[in-house]
C-alpha positions in Angstrom: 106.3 121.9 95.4 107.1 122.5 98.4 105.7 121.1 101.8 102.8 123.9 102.2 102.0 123.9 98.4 102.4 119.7 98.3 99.7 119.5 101.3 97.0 121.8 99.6 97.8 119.6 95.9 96.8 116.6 98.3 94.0 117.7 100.0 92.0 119.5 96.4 92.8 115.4 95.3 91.4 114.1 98.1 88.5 116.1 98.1 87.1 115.5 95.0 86.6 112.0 95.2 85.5 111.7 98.9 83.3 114.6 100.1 83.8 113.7 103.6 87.5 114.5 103.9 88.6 117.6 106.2 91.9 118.8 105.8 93.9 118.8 109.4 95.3 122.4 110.0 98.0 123.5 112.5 96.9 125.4 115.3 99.6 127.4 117.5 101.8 125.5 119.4 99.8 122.1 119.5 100.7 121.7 115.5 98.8 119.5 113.5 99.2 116.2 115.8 100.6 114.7 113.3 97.8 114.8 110.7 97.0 116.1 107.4 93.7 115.2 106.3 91.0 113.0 107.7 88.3 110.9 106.3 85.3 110.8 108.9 83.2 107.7 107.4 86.4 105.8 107.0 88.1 106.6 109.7 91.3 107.1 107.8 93.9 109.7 109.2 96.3 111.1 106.2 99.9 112.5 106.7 101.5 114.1 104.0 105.2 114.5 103.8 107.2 116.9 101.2 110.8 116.4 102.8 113.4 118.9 102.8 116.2 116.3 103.2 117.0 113.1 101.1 118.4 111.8 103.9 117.0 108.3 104.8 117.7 108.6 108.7 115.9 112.3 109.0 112.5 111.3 107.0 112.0 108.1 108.9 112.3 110.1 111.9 110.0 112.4 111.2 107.3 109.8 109.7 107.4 107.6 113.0 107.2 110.9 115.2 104.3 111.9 113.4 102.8 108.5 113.4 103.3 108.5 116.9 101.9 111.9 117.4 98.6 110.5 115.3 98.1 107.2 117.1 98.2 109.4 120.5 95.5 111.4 119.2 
């Protein structure tokens, strides 16, 4: 799958077991801050990955960026 076809597989299994989870969509330039899902009663913030790279280096950067970006927010 790739990254736009692995984040709706996620959120459809998410959603059937919790019916308070929203998916996160991107919006324009501000992006998805780093989020993929959320779980209001929880309080849980989901990020999915589907890396383009096998490169070690490249998807720790962009996990801790996006962690970043989500603790921010």
């Amino acid at each position: 799958m790739d990254g736009t076809q692995f984040e709706r597989f996620v959120d459809r299994l998410l959603g059937l077991p919790h019916t308070d989870y929203l998916p996160v969509r991107a919006h324009g330039p501000l992006g998805d801050m780093g989020a993929d899902g959320l779980m209001l009663g929880d309080k849980v913030l989901y990020a999915c990955y589907s890396p383009r790279t096998e490169v070690l280096a490249d998807i720790r950067k962009k996990f801790r960026s996006d962690l970043n970006k989500a603790m921010t927010k």
